[in-house]
C-alpha positions as CSV (number, residue, x, y, z in Angstrom):
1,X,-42.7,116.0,152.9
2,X,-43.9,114.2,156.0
3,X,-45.2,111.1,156.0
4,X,-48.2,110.9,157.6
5,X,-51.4,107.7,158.2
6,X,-54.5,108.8,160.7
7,X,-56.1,106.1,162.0
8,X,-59.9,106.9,163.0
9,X,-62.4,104.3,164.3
10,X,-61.2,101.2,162.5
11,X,-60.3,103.3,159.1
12,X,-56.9,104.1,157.8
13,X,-56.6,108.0,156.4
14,X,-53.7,108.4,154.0
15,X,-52.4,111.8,152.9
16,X,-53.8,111.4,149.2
17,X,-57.2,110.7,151.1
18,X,-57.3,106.9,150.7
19,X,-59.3,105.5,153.3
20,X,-59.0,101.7,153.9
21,X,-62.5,100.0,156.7
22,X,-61.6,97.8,159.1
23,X,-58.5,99.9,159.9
24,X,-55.8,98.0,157.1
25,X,-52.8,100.2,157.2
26,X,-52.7,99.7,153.4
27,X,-54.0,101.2,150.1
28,X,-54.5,100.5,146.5
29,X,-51.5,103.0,145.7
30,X,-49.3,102.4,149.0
31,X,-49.0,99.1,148.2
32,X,-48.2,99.4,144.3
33,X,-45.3,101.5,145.8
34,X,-44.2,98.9,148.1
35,X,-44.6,96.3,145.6
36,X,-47.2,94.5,147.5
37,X,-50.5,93.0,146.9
38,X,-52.7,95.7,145.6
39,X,-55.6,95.0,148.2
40,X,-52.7,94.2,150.5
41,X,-54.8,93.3,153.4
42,X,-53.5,93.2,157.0
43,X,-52.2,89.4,156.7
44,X,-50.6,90.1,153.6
45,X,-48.4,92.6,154.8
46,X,-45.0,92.4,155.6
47,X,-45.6,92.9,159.1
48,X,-48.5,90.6,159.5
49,X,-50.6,91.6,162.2
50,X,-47.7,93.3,164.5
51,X,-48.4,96.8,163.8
52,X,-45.1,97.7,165.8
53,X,-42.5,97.6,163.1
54,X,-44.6,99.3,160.6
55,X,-45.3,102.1,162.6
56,X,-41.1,102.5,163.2
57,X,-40.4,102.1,159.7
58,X,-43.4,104.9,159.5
59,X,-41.5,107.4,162.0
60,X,-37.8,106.5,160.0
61,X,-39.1,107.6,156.4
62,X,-40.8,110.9,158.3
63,X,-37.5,111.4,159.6
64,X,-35.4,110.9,156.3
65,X,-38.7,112.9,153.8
66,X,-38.0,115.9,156.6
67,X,-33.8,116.1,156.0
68,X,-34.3,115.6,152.3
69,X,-36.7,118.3,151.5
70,X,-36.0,121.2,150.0
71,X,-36.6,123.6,152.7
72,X,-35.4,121.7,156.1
73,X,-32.0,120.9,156.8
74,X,-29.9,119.6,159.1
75,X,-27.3,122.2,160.5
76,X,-23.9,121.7,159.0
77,X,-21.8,122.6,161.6
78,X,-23.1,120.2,164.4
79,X,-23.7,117.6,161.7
80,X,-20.0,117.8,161.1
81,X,-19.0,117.9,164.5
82,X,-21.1,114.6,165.0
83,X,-18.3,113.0,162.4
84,X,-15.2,114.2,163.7
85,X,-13.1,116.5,165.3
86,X,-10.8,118.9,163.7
87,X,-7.5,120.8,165.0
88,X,-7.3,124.1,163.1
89,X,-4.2,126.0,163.6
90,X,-2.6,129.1,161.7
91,X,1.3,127.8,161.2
92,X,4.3,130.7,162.4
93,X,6.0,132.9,159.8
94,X,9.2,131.7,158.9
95,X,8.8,128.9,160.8
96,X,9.4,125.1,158.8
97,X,5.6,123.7,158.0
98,X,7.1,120.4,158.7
99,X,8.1,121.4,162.2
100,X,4.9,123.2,162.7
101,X,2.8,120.3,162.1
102,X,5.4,118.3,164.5
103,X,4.9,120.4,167.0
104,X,1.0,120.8,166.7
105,X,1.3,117.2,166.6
106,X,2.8,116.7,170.0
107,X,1.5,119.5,171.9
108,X,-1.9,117.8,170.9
109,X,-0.7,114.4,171.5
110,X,-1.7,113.1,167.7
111,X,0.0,109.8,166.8
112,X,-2.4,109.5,163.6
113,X,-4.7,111.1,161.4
114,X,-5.1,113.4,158.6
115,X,-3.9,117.0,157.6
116,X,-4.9,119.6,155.3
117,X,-3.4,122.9,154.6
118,X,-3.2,126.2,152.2
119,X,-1.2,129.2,152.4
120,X,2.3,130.4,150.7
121,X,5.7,129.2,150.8
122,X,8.8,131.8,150.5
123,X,10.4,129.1,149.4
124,X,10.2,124.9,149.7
125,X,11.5,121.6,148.9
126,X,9.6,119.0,147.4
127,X,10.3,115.7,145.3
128,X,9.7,113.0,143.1
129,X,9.9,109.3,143.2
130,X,11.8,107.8,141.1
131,X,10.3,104.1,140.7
132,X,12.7,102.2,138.9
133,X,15.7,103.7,140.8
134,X,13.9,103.7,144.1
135,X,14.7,107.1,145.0
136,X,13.1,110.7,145.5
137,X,14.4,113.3,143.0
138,X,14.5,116.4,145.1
139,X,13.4,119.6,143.6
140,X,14.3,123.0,145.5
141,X,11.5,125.7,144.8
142,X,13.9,129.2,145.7
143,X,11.0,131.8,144.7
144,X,7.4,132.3,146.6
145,X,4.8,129.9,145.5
146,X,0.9,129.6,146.5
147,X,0.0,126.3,147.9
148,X,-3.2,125.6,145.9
149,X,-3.8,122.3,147.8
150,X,-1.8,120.2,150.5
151,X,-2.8,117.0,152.3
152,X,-1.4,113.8,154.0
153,X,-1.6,111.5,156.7
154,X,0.2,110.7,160.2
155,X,1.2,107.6,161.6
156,X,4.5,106.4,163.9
157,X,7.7,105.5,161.8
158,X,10.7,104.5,164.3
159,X,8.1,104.9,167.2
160,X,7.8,108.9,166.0
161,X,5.3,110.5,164.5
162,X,6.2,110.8,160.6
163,X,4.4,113.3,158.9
164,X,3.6,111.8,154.7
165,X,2.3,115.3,152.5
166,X,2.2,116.1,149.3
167,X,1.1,119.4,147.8
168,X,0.0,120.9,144.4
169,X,2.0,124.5,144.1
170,X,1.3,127.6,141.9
171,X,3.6,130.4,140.8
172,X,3.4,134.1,139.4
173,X,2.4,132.6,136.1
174,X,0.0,130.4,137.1
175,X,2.0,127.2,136.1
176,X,1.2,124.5,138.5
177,X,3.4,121.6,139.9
178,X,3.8,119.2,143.0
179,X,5.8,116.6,144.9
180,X,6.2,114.8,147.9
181,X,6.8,117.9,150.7
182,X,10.1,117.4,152.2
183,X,9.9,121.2,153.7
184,X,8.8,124.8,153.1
185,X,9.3,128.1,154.8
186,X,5.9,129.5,155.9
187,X,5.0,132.8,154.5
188,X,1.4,132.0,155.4
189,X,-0.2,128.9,156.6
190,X,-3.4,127.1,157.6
191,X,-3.2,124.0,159.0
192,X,-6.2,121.2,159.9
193,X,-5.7,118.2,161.1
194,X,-8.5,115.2,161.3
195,X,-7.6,113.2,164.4
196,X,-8.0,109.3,163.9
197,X,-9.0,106.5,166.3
198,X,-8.5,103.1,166.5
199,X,-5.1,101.3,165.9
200,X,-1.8,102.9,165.7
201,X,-0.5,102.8,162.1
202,X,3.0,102.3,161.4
203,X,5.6,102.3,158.5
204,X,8.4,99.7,157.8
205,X,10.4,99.4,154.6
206,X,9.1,98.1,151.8
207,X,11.3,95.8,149.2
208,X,9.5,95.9,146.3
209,X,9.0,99.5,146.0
210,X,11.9,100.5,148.5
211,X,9.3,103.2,150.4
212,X,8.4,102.9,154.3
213,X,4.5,102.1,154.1
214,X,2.2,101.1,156.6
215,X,2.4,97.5,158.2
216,X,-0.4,95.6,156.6
């Protein structure tokens, strides 16, 4: 719904047909809503007599009422582009998905960032950590699995780009497990990656929980 005030010859016309003399940008109801004086005359207001910032403030909540009605929106796909960009890549039969993303990654000059991907595996490695020995368990996967959902990060370890995933897997029965993704032959794959800006992230070893993790 757009919000809308008519002035005319010294009178304020709101859209429930208040009209206010002597042109107060105000009325009975508008200002119960705004929690202001219910005569709320012109030198009560918030504004005072500078009609500028009430007339902005006007033209933001017409723009916000438009987006938020029922019947008007934004376009999805340039609202997302406005956020980010996004590297979409099908990954190479056979091929290793950690590889893959390795050499997405450096063809595309990524140093950071995030990644998402779906597909198969013909077969995979994955693990788990082991907290109080402070070591991954690793758990070889030797029969085709879906992946129902894998995601990660990217940031430099040794000055290279170390690629951190984990993904949730599903077999012919439906049983679902995950780990840590240490690698996974590609029976299908789609890969996106969410660039990031700003400062390079980077791992060192950790004593307390004996993992590489990002310099604080």
């Amino acid at each position: 719904m757009w919000l809308t005030l008519v002035q005319k010859k010294g009178k304020a016309v709101f859209p429930s047909g208040d009209v206010r003399e002597g042109g107060s940008l105000s009325s009975a109801p508008a200002c119960r809503q705004a929690g202001w004086n219910a005569q709320c005359p012109r030198s009560q207001s918030p504004f005072g007599k500078n009609r500028l910032p009430y007339t902005l403030a006007l033209s933001l909540c017409q723009t916000v009422a438009l987006y938020a009605s029922s019947d008007v929106k934004p376009p999805q796909e340039t609202f997302f582009l406005l956020c980010c960009e996004m590297i979409i890549k099908r990954l190479g039969y056979g091929k290793d998905i950690i590889e893959e993303i390795e050499r997405v990654c450096k063809k595309n000059r990524i140093k950071k960032g995030w990644i998402f991907f779906i597909g198969a595996f013909k077969n995979c490695e994955i693990g788990y950590y082991c907290q109080d020995k402070k070591k991954y368990k690793k758990i070889k996967i030797r029969k085709p699995v879906e992946i129902l959902s894998g995601s990660g990060n990217l940031s430099l370890k040794d000055n290279k780009v170390f690629i951190h995933a984990h993904v949730v897997l599903g077999d012919e029965s439906g049983k679902a497990f995950g780990g840590h993704l240490y690698s996974g032959k590609i029976f299908a794959c789609e890969l996106f990656i969410i660039p990031s800006k700003g400062k390079i992230l980077k791992r060192e070893f950790d004593e307390i929980t004996g993992l590489s993790l990002w310099k604080e």
